[in-house]
N, C-alpha and C positions, 0 to 999 in steps of 0.2 A: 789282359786275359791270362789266364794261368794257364800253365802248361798241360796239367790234367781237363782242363777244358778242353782246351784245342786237339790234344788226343781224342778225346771223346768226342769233340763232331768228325774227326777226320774216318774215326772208328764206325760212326753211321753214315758217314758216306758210303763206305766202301759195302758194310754192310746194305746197304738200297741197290748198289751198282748190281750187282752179281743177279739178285733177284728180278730187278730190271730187266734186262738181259733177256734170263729164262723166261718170263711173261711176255715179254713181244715175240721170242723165237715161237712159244706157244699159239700164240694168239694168230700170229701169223701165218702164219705153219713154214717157217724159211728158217733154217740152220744160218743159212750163211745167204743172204742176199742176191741178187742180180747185181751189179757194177750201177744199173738204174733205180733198183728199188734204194741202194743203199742208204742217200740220204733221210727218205722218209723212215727207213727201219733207225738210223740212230738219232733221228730227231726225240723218234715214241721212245726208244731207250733211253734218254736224256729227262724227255716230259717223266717219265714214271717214276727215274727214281727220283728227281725233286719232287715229287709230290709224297713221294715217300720218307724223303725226310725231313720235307714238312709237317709231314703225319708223326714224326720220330719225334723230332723238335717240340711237337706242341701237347707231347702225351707227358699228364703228372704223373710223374714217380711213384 
């Protein structure tokens, strides 16, 4: 794999991550979790952004 490849998925990751994030804090309505809620709040953080960049990944150019 070339280097500007691997930059570039690393680049949409990070890219998903952040917006991830914002969308469950939203959706939720919890800045920063309970010590209990926490795992389900970084689970849906986790879920969202691979689906986002699955979404990233399978959009043509």
């Amino acid at each position: 794999m070339s280097g500007c490849a691997e930059a570039s998925r690393r680049c949409a990751a990070k890219k998903a991550s952040r917006p991830s994030l914002q969308f469950v804090r939203k959706i939720s309505g919890y800045r920063a979790p309970s010590r209990a809620n926490a795992p389900a709040f970084d689970a849906a953080v986790k879920e969202v952004s691979a689906s986002s960049r699955r979404l990233l990944s399978g959009l043509a150019s």
